[in-house]
PQR file with spaces between the fields and no chain letter, atoms N, CA, C, O and H, PARSE charges and radii, in Angstrom:
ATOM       1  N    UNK     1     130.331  104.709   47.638 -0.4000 1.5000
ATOM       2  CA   UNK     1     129.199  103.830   47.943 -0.0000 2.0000
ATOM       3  C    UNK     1     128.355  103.480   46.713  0.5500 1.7000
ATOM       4  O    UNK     1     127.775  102.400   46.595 -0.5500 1.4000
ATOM       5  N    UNK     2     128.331  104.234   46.017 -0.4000 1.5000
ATOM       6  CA   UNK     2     127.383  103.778   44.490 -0.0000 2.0000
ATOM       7  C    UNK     2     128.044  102.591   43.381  0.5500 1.7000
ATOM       8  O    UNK     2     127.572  101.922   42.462 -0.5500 1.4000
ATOM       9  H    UNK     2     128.802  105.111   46.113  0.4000 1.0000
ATOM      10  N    UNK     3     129.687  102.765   44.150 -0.4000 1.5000
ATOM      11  CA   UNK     3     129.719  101.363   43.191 -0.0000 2.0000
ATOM      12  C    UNK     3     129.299   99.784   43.714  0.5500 1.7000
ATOM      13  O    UNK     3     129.052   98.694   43.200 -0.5500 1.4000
ATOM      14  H    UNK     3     130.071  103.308   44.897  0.4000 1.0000
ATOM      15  N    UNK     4     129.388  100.430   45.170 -0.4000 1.5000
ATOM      16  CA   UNK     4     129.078   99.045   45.815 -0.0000 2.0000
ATOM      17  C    UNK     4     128.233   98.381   45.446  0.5500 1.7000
ATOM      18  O    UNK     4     128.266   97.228   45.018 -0.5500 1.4000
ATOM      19  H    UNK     4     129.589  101.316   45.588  0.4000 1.0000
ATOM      20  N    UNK     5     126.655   99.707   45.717 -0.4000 1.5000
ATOM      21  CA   UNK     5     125.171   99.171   45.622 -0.0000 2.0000
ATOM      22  C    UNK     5     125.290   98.460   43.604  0.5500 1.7000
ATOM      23  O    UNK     5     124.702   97.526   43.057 -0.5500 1.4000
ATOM      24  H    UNK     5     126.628  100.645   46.065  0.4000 1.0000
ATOM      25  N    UNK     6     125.907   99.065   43.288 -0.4000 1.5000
ATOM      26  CA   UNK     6     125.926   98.707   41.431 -0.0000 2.0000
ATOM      27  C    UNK     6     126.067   96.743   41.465  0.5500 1.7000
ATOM      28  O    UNK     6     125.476   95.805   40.929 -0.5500 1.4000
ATOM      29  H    UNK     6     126.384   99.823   43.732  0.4000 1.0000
ATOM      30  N    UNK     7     127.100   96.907   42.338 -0.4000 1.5000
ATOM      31  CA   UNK     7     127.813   95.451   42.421 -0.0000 2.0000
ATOM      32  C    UNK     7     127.306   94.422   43.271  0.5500 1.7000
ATOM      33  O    UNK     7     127.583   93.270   42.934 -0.5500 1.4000
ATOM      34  H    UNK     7     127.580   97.669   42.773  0.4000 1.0000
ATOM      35  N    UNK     8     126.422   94.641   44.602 -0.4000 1.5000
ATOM      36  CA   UNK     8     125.457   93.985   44.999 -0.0000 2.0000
ATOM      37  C    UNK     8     124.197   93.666   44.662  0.5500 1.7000
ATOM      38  O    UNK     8     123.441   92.897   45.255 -0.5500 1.4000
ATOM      39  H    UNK     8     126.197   95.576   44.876  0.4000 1.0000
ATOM      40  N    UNK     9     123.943   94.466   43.404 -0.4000 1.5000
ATOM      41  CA   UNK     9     122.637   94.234   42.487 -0.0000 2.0000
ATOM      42  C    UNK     9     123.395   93.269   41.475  0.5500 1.7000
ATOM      43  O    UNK     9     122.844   92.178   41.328 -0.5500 1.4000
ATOM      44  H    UNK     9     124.556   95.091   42.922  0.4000 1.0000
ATOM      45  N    UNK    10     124.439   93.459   40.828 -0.4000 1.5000
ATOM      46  CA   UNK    10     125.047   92.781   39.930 -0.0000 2.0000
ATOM      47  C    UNK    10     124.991   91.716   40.491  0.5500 1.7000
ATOM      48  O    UNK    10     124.544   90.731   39.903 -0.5500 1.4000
ATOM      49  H    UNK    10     124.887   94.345   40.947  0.4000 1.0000
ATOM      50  N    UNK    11     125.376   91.667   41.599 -0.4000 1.5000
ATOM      51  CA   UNK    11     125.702   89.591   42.569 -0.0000 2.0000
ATOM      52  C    UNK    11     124.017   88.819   42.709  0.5500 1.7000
ATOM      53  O    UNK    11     123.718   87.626   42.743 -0.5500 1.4000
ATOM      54  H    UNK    11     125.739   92.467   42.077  0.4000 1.0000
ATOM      55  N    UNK    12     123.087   90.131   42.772 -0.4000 1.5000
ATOM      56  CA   UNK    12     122.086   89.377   43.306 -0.0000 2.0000
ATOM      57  C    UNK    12     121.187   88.869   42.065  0.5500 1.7000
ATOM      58  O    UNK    12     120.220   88.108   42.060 -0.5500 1.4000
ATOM      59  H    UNK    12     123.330   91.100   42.745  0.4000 1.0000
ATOM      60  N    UNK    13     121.741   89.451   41.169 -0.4000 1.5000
ATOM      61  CA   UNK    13     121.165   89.546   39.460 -0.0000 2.0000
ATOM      62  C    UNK    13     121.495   87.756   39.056  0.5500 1.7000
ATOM      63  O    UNK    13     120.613   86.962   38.728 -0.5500 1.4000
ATOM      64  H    UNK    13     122.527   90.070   41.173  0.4000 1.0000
ATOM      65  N    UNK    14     122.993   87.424   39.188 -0.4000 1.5000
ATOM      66  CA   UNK    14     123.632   86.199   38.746 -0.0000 2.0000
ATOM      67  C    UNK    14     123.151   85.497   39.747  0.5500 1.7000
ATOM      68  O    UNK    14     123.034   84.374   39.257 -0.5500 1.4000
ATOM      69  H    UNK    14     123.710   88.069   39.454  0.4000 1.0000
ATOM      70  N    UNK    15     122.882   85.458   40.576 -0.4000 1.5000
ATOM      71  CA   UNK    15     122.445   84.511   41.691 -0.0000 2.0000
ATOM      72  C    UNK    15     120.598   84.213   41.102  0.5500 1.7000
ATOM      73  O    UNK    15     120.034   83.122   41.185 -0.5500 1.4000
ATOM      74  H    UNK    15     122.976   86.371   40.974  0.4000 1.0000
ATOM      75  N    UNK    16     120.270   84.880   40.809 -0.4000 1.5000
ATOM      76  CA   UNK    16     118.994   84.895   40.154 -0.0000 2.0000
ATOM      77  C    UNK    16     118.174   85.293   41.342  0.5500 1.7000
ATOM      78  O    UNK    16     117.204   84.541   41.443 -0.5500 1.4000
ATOM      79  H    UNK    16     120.728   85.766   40.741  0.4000 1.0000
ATOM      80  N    UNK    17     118.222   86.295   42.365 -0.4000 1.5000
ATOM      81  CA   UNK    17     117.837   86.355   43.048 -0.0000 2.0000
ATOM      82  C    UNK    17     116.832   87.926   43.224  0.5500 1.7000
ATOM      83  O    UNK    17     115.935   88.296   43.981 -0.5500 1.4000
ATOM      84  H    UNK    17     119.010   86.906   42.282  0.4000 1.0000
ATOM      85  N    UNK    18     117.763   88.661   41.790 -0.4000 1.5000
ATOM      86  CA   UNK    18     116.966   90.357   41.619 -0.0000 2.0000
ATOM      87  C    UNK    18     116.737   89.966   40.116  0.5500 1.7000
ATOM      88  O    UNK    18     117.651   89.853   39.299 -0.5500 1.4000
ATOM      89  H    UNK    18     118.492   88.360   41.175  0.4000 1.0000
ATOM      90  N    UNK    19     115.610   89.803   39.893 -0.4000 1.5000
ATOM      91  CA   UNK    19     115.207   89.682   38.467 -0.0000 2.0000
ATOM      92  C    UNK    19     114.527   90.872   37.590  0.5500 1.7000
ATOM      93  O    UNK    19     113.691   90.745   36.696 -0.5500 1.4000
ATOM      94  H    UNK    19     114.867   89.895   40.557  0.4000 1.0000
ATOM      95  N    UNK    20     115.075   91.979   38.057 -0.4000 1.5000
ATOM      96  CA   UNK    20     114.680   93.449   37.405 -0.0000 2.0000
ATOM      97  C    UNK    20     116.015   93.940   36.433  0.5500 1.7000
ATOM      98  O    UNK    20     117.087   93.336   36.462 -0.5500 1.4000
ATOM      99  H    UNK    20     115.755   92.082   38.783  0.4000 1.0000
ATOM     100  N    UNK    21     115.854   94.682   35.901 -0.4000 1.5000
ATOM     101  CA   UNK    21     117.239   95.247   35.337 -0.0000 2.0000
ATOM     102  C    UNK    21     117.515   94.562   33.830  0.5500 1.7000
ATOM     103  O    UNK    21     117.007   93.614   33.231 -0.5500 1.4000
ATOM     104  H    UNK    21     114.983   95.172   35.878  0.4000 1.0000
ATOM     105  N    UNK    22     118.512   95.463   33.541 -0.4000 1.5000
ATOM     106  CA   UNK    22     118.875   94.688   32.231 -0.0000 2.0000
ATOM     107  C    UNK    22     120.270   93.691   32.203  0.5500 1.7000
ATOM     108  O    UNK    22     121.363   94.178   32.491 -0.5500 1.4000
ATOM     109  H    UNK    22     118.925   96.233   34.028  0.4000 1.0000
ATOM     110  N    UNK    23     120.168   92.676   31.938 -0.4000 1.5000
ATOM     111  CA   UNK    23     120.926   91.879   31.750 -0.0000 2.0000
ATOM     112  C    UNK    23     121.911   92.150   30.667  0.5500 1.7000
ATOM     113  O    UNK    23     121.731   91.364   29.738 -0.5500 1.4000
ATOM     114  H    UNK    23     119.280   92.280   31.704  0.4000 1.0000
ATOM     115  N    UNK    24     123.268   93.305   30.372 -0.4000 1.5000
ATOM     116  CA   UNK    24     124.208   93.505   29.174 -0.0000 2.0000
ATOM     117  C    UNK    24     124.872   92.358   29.547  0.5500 1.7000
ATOM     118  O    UNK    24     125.087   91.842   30.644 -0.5500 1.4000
ATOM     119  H    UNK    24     123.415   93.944   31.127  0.4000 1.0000
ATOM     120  N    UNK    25     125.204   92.010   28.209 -0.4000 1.5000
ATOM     121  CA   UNK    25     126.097   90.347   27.669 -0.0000 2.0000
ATOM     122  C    UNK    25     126.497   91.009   26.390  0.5500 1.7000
ATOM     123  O    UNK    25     125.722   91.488   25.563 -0.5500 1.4000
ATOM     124  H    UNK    25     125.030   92.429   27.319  0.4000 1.0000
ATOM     125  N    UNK    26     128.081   90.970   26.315 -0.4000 1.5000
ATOM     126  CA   UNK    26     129.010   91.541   25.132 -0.0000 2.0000
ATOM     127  C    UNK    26     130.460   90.056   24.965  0.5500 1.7000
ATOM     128  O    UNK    26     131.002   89.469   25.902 -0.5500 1.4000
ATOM     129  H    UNK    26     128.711   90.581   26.988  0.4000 1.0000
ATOM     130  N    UNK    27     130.639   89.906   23.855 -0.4000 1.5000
ATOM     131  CA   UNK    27     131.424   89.199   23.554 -0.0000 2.0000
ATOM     132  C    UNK    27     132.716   89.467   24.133  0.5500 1.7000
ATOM     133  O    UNK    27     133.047   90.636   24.335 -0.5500 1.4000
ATOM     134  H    UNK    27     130.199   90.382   23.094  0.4000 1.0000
ATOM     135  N    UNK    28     133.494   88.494   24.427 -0.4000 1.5000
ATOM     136  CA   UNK    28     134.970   88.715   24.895 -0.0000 2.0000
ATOM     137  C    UNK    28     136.163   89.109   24.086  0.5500 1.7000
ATOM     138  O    UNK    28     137.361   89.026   24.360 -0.5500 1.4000
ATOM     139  H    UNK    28     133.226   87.545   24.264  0.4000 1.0000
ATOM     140  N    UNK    29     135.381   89.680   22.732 -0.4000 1.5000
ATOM     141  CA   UNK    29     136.584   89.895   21.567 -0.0000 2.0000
ATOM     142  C    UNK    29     137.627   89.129   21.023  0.5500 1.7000
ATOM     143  O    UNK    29     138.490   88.651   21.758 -0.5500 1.4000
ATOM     144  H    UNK    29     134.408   89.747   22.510  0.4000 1.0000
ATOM     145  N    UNK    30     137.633   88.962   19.785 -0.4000 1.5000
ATOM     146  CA   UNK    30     139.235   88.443   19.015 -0.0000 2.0000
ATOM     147  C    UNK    30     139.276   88.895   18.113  0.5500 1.7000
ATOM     148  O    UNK    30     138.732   89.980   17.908 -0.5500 1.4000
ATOM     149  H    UNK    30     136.931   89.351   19.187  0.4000 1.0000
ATOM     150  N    UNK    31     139.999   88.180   17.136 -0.4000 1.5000
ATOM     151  CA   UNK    31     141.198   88.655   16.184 -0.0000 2.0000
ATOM     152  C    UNK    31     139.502   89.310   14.656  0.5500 1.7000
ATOM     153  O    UNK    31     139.661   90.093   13.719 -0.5500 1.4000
ATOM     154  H    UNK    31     140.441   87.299   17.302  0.4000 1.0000
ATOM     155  N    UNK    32     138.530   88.771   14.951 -0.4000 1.5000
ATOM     156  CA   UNK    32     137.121   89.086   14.121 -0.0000 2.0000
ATOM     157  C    UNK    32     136.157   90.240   14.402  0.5500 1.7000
ATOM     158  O    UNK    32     135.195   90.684   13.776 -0.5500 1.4000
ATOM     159  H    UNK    32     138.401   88.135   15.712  0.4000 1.0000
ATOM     160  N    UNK    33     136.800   90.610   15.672 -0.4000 1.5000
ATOM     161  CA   UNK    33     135.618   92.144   16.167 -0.0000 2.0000
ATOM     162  C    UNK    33     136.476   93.386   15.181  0.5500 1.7000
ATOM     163  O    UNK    33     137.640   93.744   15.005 -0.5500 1.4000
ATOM     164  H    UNK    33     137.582   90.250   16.181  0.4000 1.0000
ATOM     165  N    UNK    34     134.812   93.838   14.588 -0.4000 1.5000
ATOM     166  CA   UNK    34     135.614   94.872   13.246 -0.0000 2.0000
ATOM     167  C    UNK    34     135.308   96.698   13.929  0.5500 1.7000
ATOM     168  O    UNK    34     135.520   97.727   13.287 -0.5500 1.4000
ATOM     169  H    UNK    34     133.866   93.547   14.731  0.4000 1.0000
ATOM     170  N    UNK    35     134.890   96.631   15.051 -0.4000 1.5000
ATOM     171  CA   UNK    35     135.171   97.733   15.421 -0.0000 2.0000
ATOM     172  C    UNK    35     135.326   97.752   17.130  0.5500 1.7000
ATOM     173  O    UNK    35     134.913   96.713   17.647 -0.5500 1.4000
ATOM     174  H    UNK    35     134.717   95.795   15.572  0.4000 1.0000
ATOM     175  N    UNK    36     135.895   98.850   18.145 -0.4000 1.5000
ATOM     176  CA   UNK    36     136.314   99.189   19.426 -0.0000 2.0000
ATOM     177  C    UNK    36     135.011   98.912   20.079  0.5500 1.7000
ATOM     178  O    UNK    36     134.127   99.744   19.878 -0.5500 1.4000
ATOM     179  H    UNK    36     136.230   99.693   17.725  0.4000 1.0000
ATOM     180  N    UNK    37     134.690   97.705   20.960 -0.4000 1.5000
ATOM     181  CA   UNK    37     133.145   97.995   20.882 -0.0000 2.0000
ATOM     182  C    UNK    37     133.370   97.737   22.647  0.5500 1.7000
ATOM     183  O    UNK    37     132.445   97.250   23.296 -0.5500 1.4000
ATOM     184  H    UNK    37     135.409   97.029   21.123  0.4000 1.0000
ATOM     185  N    UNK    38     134.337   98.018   23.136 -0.4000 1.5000
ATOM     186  CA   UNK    38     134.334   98.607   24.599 -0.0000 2.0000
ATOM     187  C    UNK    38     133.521   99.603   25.167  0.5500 1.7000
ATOM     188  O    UNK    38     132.725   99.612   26.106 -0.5500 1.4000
ATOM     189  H    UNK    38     135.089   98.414   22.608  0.4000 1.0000
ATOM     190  N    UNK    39     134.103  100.814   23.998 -0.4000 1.5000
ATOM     191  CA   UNK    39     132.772  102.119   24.603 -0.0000 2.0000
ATOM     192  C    UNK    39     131.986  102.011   24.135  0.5500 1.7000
ATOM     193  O    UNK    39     131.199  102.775   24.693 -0.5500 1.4000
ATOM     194  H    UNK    39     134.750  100.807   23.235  0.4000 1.0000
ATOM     195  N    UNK    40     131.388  101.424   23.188 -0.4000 1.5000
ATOM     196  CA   UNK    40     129.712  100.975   22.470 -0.0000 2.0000
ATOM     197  C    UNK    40     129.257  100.515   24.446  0.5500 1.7000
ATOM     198  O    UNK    40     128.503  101.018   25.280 -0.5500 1.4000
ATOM     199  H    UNK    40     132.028  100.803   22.735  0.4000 1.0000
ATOM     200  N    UNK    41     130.178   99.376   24.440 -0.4000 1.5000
ATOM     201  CA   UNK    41     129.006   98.177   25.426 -0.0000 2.0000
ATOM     202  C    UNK    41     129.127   98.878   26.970  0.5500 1.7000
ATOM     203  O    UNK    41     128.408   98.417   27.857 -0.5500 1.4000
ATOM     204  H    UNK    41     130.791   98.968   23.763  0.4000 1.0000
ATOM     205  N    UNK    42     130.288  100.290   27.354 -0.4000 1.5000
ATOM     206  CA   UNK    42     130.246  100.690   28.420 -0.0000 2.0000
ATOM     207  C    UNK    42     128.946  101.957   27.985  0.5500 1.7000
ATOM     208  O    UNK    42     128.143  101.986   28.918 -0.5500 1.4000
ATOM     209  H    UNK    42     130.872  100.665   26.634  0.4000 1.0000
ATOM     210  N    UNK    43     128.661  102.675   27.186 -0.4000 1.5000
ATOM     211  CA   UNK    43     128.162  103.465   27.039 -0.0000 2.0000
ATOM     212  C    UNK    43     126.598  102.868   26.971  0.5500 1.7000
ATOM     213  O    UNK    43     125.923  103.603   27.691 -0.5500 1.4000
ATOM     214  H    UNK    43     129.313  102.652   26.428  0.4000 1.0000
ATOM     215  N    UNK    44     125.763  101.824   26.388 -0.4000 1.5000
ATOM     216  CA   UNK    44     125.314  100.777   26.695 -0.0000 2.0000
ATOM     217  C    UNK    44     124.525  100.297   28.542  0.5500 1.7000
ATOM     218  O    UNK    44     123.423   99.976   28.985 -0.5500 1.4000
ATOM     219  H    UNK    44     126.311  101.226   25.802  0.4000 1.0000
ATOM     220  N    UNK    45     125.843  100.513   29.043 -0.4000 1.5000
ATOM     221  CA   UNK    45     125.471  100.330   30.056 -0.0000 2.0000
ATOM     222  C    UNK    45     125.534  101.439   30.810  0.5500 1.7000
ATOM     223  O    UNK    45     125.219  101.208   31.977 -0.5500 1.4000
ATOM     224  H    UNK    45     126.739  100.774   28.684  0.4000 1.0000
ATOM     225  N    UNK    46     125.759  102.317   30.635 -0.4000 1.5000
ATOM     226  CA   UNK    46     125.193  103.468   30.914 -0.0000 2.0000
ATOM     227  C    UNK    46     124.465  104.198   31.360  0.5500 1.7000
ATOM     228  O    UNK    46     124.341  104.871   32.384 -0.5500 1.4000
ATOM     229  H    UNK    46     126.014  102.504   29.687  0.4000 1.0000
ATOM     230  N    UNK    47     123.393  103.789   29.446 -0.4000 1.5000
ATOM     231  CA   UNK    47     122.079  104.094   29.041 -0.0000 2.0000
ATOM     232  C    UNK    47     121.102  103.850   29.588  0.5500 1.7000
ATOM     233  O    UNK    47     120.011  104.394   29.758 -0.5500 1.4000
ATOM     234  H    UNK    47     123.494  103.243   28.615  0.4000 1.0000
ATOM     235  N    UNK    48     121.893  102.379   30.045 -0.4000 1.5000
ATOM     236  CA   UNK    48     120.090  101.485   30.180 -0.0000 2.0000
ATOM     237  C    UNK    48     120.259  101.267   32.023  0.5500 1.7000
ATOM     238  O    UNK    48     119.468  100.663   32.747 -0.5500 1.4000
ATOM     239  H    UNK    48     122.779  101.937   29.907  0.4000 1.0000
ATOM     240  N    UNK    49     121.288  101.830   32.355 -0.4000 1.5000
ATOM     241  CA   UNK    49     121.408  101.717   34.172 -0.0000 2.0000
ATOM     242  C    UNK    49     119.880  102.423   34.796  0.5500 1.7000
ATOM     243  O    UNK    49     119.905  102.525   36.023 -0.5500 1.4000
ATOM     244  H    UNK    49     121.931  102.320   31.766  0.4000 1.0000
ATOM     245  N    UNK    50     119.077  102.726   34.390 -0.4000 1.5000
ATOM     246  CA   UNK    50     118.091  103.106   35.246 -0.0000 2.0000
ATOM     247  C    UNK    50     116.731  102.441   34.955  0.5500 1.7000
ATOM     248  O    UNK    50     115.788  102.486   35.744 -0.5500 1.4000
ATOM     249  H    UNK    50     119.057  102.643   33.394  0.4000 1.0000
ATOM     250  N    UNK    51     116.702  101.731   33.586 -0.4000 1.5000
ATOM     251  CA   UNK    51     115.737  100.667   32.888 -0.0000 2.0000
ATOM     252  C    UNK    51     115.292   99.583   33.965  0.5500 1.7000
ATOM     253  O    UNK    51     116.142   98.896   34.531 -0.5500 1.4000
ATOM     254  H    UNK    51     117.468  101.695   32.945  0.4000 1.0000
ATOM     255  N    UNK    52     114.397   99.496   34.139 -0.4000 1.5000
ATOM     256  CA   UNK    52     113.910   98.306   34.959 -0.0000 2.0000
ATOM     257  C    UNK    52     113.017   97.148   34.678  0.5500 1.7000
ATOM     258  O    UNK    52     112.551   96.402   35.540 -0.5500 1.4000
ATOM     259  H    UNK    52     113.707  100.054   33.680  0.4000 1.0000
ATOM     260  N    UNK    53     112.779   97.048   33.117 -0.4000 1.5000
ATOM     261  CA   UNK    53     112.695   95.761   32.717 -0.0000 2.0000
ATOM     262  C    UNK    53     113.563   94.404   32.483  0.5500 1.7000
ATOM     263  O    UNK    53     114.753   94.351   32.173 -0.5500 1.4000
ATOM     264  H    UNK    53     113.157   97.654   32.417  0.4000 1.0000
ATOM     265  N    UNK    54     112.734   93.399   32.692 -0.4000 1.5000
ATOM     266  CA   UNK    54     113.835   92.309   32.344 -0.0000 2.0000
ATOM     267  C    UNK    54     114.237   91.861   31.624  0.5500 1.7000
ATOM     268  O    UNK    54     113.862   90.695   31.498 -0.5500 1.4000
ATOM     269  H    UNK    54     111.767   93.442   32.944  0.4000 1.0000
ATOM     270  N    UNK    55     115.413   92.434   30.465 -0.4000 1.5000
ATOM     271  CA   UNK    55     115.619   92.026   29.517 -0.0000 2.0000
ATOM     272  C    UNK    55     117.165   91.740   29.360  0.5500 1.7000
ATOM     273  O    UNK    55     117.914   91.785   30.336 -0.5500 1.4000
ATOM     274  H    UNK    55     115.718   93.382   30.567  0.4000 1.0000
ATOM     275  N    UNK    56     117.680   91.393   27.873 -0.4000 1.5000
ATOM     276  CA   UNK    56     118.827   91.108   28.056 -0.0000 2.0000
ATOM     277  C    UNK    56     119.472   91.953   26.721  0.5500 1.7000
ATOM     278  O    UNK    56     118.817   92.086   25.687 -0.5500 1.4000
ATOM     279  H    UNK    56     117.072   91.357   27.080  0.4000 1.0000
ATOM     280  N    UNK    57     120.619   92.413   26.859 -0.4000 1.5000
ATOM     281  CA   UNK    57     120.761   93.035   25.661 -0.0000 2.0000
ATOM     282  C    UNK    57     122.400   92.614   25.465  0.5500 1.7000
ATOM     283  O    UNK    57     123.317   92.750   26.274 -0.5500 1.4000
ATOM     284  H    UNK    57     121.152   92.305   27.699  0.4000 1.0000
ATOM     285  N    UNK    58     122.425   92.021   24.005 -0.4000 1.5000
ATOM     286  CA   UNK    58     123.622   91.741   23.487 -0.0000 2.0000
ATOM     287  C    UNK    58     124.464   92.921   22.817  0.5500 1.7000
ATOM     288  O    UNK    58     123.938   93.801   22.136 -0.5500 1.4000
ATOM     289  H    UNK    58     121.679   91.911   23.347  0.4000 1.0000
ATOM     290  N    UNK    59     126.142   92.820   23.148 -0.4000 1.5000
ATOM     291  CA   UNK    59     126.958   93.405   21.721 -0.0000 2.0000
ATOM     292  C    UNK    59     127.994   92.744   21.537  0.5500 1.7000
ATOM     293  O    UNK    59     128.882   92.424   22.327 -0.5500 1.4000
ATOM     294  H    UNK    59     126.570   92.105   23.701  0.4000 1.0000
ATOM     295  N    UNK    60     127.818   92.479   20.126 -0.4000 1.5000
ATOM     296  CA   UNK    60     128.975   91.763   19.420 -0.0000 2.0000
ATOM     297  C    UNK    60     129.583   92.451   18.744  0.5500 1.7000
ATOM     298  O    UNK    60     129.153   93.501   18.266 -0.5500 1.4000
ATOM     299  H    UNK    60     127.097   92.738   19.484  0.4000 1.0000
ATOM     300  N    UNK    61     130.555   92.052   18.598 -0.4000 1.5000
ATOM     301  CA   UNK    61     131.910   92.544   17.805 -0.0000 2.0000
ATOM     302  C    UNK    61     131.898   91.973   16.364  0.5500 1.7000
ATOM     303  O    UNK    61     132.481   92.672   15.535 -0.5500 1.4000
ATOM     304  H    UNK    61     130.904   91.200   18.986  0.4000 1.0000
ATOM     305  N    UNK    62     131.357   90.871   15.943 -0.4000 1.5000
ATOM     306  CA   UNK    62     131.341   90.474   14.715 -0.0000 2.0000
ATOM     307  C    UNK    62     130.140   89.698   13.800  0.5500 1.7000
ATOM     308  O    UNK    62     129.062   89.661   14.394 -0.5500 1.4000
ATOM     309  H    UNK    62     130.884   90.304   16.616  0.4000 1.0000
ATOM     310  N    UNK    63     130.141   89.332   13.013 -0.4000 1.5000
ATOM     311  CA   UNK    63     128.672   88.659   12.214 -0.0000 2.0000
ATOM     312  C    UNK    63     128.954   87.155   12.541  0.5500 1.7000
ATOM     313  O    UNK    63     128.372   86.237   11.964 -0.5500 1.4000
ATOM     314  H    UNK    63     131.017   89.362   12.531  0.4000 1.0000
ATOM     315  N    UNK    64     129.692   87.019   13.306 -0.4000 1.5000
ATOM     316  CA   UNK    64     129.797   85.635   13.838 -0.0000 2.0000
ATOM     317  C    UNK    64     128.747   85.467   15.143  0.5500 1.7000
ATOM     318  O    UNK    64     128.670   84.393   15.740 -0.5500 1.4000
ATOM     319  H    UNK    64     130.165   87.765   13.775  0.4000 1.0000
């Protein structure tokens, strides 16, 4: 049941309808990401799963 509630906050988040929480946004990777930044951006989200401001937090993979 806890992934559900994760994923009905997630739906109601994009719908713009729960405007609490943090918004993680990570690049889709290519041939320019210079390090594994999967567990950076899962660990990431993690961290900040109990944060309840509205913010947005980026990770990129490169200086692009």
């Amino acid at each position: 049941p806890v992934e559900e509630v994760y994923a009905a906050k997630r739906i109601l988040q994009a719908c713009g309808i729960r405007r609490s929480g943090v918004n993680l946004v990570s690049c889709p990777t290519c041939g320019r990401t210079a390090y594994d930044m999967i567990p950076i951006a899962e660990e990431l989200e993690r961290r900040l799963a109990d944060c309840k401001k509205n913010i947005t937090v980026a990770v990129m993979g490169c200086v692009v």
